[in-house]
N, C-alpha and C positions, 0 to 999 in steps of 0.2 A: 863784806861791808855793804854793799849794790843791794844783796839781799834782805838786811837787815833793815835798809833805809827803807826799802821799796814795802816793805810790813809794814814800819812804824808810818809810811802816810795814809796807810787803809784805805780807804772804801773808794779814793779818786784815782788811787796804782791799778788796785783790782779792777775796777770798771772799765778803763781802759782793753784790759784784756780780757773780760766778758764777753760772749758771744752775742750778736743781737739780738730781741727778740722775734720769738717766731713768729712767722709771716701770719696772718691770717689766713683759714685755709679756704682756698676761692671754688666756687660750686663749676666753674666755667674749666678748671685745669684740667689737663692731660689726663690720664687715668696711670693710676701706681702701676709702675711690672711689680706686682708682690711676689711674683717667683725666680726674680731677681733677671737679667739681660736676655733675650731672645737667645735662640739655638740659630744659628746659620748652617742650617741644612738644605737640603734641596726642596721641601715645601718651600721655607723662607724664601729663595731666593726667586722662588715663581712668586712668590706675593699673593700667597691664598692664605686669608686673612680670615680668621671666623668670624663671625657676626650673630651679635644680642637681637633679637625680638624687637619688636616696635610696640608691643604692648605690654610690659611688666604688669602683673598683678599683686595684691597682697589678699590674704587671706585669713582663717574664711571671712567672706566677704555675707555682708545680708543682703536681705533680696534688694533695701531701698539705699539710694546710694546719699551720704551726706552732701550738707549743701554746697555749693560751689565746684559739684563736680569730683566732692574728696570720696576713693573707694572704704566705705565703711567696713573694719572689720570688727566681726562682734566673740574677738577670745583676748585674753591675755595673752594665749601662747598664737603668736603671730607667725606667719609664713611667708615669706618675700619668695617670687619665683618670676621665670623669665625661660621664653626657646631660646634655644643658641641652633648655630647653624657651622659646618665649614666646608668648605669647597672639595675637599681631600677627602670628607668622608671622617677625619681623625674625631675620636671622641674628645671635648672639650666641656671646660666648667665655666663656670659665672663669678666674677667680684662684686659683691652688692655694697652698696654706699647710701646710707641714709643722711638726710638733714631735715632738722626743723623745715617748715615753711610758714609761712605767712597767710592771710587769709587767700591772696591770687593765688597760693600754691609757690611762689618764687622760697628759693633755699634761702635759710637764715643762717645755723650754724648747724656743723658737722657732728653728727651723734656720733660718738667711740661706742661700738659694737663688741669688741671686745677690749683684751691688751697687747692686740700685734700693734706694729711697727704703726701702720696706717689706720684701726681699727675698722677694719672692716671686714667684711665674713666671705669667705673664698665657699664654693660649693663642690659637691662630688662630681668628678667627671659624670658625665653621661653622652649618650651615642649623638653624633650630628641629626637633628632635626628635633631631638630630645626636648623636654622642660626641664632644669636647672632651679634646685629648691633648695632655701638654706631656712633653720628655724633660727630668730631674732633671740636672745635669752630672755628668760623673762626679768622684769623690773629695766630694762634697757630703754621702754619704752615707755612714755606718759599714757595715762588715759586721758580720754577727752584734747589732745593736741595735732596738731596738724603736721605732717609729714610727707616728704616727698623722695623716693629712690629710684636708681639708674644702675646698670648693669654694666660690667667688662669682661667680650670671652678671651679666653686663651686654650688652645690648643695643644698644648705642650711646648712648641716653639714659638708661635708667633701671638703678640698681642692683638686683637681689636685697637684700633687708633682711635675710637671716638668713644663715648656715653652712648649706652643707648636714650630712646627718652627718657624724662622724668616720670612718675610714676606718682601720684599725691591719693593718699590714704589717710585716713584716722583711725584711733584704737578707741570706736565706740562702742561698749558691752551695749545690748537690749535694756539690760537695766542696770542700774549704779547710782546707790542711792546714797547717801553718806549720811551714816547716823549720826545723832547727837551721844557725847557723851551721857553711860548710865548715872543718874544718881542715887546707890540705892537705898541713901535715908528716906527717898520721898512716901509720903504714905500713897498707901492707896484709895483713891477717889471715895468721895462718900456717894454710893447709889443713890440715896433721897436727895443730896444736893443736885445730884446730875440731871434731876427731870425736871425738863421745861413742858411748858404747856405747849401745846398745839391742836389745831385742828383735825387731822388728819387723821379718820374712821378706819380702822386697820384689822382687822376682824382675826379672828384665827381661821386657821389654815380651811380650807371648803367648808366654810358657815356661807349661810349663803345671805345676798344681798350687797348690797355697794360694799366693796371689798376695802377700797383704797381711793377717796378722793375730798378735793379742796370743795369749801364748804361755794357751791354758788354761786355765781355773779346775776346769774338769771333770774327771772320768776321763779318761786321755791315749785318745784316738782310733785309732792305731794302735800301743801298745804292748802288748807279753805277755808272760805270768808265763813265765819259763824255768827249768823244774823239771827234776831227775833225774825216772829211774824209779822205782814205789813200790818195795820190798820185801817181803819175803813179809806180814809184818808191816800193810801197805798203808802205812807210814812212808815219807815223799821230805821232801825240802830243795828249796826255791827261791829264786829271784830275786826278788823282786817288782816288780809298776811301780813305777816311783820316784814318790813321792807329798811335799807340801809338809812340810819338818822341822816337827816342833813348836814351839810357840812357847816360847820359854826356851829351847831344849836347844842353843844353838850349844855347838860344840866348845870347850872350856877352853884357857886360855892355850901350853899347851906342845902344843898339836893344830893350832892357829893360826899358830904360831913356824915349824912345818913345813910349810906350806902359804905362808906367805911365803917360805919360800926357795924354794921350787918356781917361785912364781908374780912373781918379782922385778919389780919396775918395772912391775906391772899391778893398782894398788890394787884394783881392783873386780873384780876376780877372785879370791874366795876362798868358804871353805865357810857363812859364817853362815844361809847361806838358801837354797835351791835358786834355781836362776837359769837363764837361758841369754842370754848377752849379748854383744854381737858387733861390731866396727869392721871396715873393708874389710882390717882385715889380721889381728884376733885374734878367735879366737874362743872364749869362758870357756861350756863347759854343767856346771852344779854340780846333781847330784842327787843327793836322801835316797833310799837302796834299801832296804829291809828283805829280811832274810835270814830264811826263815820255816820251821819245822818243822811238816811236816804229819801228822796221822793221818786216813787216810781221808777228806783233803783239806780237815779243818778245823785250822786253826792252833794249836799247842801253844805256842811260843814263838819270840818275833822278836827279833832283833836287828838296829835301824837303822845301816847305815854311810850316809856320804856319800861321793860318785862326785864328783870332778873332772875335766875334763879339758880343759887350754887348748890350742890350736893358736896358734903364731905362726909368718906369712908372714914368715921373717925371711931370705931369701936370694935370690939370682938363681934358683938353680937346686933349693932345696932349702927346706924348712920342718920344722916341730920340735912336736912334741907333746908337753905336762906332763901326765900322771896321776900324781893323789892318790888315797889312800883311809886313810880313817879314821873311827873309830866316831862316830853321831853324839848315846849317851849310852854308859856303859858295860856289856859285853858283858854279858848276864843268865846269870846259875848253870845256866841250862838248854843251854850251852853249854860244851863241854871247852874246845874248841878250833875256832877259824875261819882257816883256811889257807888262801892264796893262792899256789896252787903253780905257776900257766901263764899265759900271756899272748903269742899271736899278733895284729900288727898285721895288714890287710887296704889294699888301697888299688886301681889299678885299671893295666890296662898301663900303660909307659911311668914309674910310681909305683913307688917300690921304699923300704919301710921295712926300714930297718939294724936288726935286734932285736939288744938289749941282754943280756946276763947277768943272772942272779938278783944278780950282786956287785954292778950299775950302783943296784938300788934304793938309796935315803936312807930308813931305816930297817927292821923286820923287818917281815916281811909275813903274820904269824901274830897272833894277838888270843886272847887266854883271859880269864877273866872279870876286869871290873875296870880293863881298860885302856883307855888314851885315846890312843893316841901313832899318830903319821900316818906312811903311807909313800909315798916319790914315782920315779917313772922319768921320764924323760926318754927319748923317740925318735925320733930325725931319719929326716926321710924327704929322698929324695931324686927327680929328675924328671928327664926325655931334654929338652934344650933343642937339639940337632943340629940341628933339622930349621926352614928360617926359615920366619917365615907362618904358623907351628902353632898354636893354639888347642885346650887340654886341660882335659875337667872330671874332678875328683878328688873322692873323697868317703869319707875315711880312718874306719877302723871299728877296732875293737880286740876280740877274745872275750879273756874271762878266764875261767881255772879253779880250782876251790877245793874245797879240804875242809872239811868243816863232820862234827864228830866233836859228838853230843850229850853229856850229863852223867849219862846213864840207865843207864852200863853197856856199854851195847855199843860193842866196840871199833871195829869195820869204820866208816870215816868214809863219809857218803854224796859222790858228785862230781857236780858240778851245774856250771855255766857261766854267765857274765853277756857278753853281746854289746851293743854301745852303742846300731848300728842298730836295735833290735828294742825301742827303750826310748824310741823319740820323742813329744811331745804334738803333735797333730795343728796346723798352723802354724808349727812351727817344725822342721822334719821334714826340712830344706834349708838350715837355717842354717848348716852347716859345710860347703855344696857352694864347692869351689874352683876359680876357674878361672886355669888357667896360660895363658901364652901368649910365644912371641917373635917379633921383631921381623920385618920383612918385611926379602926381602934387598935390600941396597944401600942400607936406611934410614939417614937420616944425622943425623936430630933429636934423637937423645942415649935413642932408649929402648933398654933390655936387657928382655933375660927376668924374668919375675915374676909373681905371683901377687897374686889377693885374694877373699877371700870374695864370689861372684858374689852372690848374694842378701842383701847388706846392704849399702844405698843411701850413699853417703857425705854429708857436709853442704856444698855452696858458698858461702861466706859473701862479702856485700858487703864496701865499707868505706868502711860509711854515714858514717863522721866525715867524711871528704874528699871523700864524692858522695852527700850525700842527694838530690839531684832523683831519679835513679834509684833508688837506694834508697828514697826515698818510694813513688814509684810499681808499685814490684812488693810493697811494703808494701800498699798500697790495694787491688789486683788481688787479692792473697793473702789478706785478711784481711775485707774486705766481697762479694766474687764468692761463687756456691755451688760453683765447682769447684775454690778455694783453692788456685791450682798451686804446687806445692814446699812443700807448708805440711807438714812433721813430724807438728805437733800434730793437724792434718784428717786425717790418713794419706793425704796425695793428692801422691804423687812426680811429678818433673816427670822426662820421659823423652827422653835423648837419641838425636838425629836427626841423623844422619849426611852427608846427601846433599845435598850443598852445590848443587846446581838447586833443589832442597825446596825447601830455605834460601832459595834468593833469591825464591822464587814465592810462599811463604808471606811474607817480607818485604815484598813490592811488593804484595800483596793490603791486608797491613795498614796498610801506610806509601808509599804511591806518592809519588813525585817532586812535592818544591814542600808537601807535607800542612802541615809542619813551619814553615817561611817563611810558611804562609800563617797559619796558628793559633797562631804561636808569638807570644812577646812579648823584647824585646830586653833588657830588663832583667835577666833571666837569666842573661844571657853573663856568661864569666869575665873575660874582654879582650876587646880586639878584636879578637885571631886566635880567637875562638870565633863556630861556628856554630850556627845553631838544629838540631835531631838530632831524628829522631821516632823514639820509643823505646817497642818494643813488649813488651809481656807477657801471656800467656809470652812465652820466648824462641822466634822465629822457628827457631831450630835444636832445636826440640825437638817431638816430636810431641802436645803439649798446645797447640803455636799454633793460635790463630784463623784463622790463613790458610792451615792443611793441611785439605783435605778429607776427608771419609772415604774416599774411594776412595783418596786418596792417602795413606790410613791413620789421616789423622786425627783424635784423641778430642775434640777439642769446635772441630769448626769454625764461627766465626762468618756467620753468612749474613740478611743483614738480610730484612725483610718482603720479598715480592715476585719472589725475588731466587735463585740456585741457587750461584751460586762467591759462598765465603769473601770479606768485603771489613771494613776498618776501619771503616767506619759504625756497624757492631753489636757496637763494642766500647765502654767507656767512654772518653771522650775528656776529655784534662787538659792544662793546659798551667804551666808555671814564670813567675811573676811577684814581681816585689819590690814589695811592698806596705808602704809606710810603711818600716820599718829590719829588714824580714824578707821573704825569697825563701816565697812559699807555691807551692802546687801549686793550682788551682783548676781545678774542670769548667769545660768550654767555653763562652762566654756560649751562654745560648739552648739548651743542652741540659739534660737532666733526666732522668736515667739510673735505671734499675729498679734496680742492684745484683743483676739476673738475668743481666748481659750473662757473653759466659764468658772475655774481653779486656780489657786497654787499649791504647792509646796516647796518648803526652804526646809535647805539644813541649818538651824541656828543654835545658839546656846540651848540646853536642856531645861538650866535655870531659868532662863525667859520665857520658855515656851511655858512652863510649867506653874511660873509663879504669875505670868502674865493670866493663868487664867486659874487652876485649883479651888482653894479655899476662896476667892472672889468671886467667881461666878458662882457657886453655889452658895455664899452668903447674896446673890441678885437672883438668883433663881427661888429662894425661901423670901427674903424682903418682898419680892413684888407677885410671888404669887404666880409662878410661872409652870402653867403644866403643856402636855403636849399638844405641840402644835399653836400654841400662843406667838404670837408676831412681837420681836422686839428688833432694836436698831442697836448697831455698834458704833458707840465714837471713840474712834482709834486715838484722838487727842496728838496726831501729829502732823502737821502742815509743812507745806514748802513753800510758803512765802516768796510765792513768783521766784524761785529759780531753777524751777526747771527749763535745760537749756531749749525744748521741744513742745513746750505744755505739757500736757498730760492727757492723750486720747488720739484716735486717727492713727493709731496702728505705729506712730513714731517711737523712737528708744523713748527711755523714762531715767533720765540723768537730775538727779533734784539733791538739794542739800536740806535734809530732813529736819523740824524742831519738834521740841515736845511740849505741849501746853499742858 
């Protein structure tokens, strides 16, 4: 009946005789006898006591240690070790004991290491004066957390009485990136949407001349004043360099209106500022010229116009030049009149500009004091595409002639000339060089004849939504390497390589058979019909791979210590894993990479590697016109929006939580 009562009041009978709860377990306690009570032998009773090390290590460790002093280990599969020592000589093992810690390193809470009694990991005997190693299992331990471990030897009979010290480590891989989920409805990028304009003269690969640079802040390098002759008087008129408009003085609304119809459908092409900026198929150079009255070669009175002039690749066979010109404040009293009476295009054999009438301009092409209003021509040019196989450079010029009548009286106007070529800043002095070209005969791949501005690089975009493993990884390459390939923002173009044996030799140096199975990790894959892929960066088809030599042209062949032909060794090595409910990218256990190497390779999905680039780059390689050795930029399309725990650069790990734009 006592039994039955004592059920029917439940949960306040039973509590009573619950056990209380466990203690919290305190980082300062005793150390477990895990082998259960001392031996009382005649060691024991002398009191020779073994003894842990004063310095525990974990491993491997990298060369730079994290901050506050934590030993960095850079694998998942971790090694805790420690000397042991005993008096007797007896051979004795280690008890290792992990906890959390805190930023100071102080213990938080006690990790279970396995599922004994205490969980903690007892080691193999080894000889007195020995190292005492236990491997951690793996997933026992966070990445990126802070940890600190202590040591207890025993000897067969007698325990150690104390901890050794603590010991404070992190599990920081070199790299650990944490992709974004794939999404893989997303389409893939439109190439003509991706090119923005810029400055920046990128030539192909040993063309010679300014290779790679920002348009100027100095005096233009090879421009000159193009003057009449004096008059008796010693009075001339010129051209001047064209120099940066002032600031405030853009052109007024009805000066603007006309230079948008000129420049239709090409927002960034207009007169607010001097400019020269350019996509593989237009090219916008906007400059402020001053019109200058000289006596005796010092300036009497100027008056600033602004110089347009676009070029669009808009034809198989044919392209089209917009010149503007308009005052860039209004004409000064020192001024009757400024006339614009001639204008010859220039261009090279096989080139042939159609000139226009004085009737084709859109508006009057004379200025007297006070006006604002723009005048524009339009002139198509046309090119010989007959001949199959051709390859043609073009580099269209324009002279113009003008009267320029002073306000002093004298009637006779002076004639002076403005020529385009003879106006460049040193850098950008090729940025409107064109190259035509048509097809080989009997080709049957869908190209015609066409054109594009040879010396401006176009952009290749990934589509990192639907393949970041690849897109991570030339992320990584690009962004922590010192030779940044395809990086825009570095100015370091990556340069296409034509010669498909290259191809496979730089290939096989970087990625030989089996690399990818053997370092890869399976979890990665998309299904089951995906393979593991080893995916190199750069691209093996471009002469910035690690596996083109210089002899074999080239620019930054990998060649490990020791060692004379290119190989993947000395590149940084990563592979694709799902970790917990996210695919990361991780360095290779057991490496620890400088961030000097000038390579990678990752083992990642086959499908990413594959569809990240196939039928895409060769539908950007036909759009823009891309033969060998042509300079173009990769934009991987995925950012770390400041969380990397280190930056990104200075040789530190590269821990980021990756997006895909």
């Amino acid at each position: 009946m006592a039994a039955l009562l004592m059920f029917s009041v439940g949960g306040a009978a039973q509590a009573a005789s619950d056990p209380a709860p466990a203690a919290k377990p305190d980082p300062n306690a005793a150390p477990p006898k895990v082998h259960g009570p001392e031996k009382q032998t005649r060691a024991a009773a002398a009191g020779a006591r073994p003894t842990s090390g004063k310095s525990p290590k974990a491993s491997p460790l990298s060369r730079n240690a994290a901050p506050s002093g934590f030993q960095r280990v850079t694998s998942q599969k971790v090694q805790l070790k420690n000397t042991v020592t005993d008096p007797d000589g007896d051979k004795v093992n280690l008890t290792f004991e992990v906890w959390t810690a805190n930023a100071a390193g102080e213990p938080v809470a006690k990790v279970k290491l396995n599922d004994s009694t205490y969980g903690v990991i007892v080691s193999p005997y080894v000889e007195s004066g020995g190292t005492a190693t236990v491997d951690v299992p793996v997933g026992k331990l966070a990445l990126n957390t802070n940890y600190v471990f202590h040591t207890n030897a025993y000897d067969g009979s007698l325990y150690e009485t104390v901890w050794s010290p603590w010991a404070k480590f992190r599990v920081e891989l070199p790299v650990d990136l944490t992709l974004p989920t794939p999404d893989y409805s997303a389409p893939n990028p439109n190439h003509y949407d991706a090119q923005v304009p810029n400055y920046y003269q990128t030539k192909p690969l040993g063309q010679p001349g300014t290779p790679l640079s920002v348009r100027s802040t100095t005096a233009a390098k090879s421009a000159v004043e193009q003057c009449s002759e004096p008059d008796a008087d010693g009075r001339q008129v010129c051209f001047g360099k064209s120099v940066p408009a002032p600031k405030g003085k853009a052109p007024h609304a009805s000066a603007k209106a006309g230079v948008a119809a000129a420049t239709a459908g090409v927002e960034w092409c207009n007169t607010d500022f001097e400019s020269i900026l350019a996509t593989r198929f237009t090219e916008c150079d906007v400059r402020s010229v001053p019109v200058i009255i000289k006596m005796d070669g010092v300036p009497q009175a100027v008056a600033n116009f602004m110089f347009l002039r676009m070029i669009q690749l808009d034809g198989q066979n044919s392209f089209t030049e917009h010149l503007t010109i308009e005052p860039a404040q209004q004409i000064p009293p020192a001024f009757r009149e400024i006339n614009f009476v001639g204008w010859n295009h220039l261009c090279e054999d096989s080139c042939t500009p159609q000139e226009q009438p004085a009737s084709a301009w859109t508006g009057k092409t004379w200025w007297v004091p006070g006006e604002m209003h723009s005048a524009s021509l339009t002139t198509p040019f046309t090119w010989d595409t007959s001949t199959s196989g051709k390859e043609y450079l073009y580099k269209p010029d324009i002279q113009i002639d003008a009267n320029i009548l002073a306000a002093d009286g004298k009637i006779r106007p002076f004639v002076t000339g403005y020529q385009w070529s003879l106006d460049y800043d040193g850098g950008t002095e090729d940025l409107d060089r064109i190259r035509c070209d048509t097809p080989a005969a009997g080709a049957s791949d869908g190209v015609v004849p066409g054109c594009v501005f040879v010396n401006h690089a176009p952009v290749y975009t990934f589509n990192a939504k639907a393949f970041p493993q690849a897109a991570a990884h030339a992320w990584l390459i690009q962004k922590a390497t010192p030779k940044h390939p395809g990086s825009i923002n570095d100015q370091k173009p990556l340069y296409y390589m034509g010669d498909e044996a290259q191809n496979a030799r730089s290939r096989n140096r970087i990625c030989p058979t089996g690399w990818a199975a053997n370092n890869g990790d399976a979890s990665a894959l998309v299904d089951a019909a995906d393979t593991l892929n080893c995916d190199e960066f750069a691209f093996a088809s471009s002469y910035n791979s690690g596996g083109m030599s210089a002899t074999e042209g080239g620019l930054n062949p990998a060649i490990p210590a020791g060692k004379t032909t290119p190989n993947g060794d000395a590149c940084i090595g990563t592979y694709a894993k799902k970790h917990g409910s996210m695919v990361h990218l991780f360095s290779l256990n057991g490496t620890d990479p400088t961030f000097s190497e000038v390579c990678g390779r990752s083992a990642i999905s086959g499908m990413h590697n594959q569809e990240s680039m196939g039928g895409h780059f060769a539908n950007f390689m036909k759009q823009m016109r891309i033969k060998d050795k042509d300079a173009y930029w990769l934009d991987t399309r995925m950012d770390d929006g400041g969380t990397c725990r280190y930056g990104v650069g200075g040789g530190q790990p590269v821990i980021c939580q990756l997006a895909a734009r």
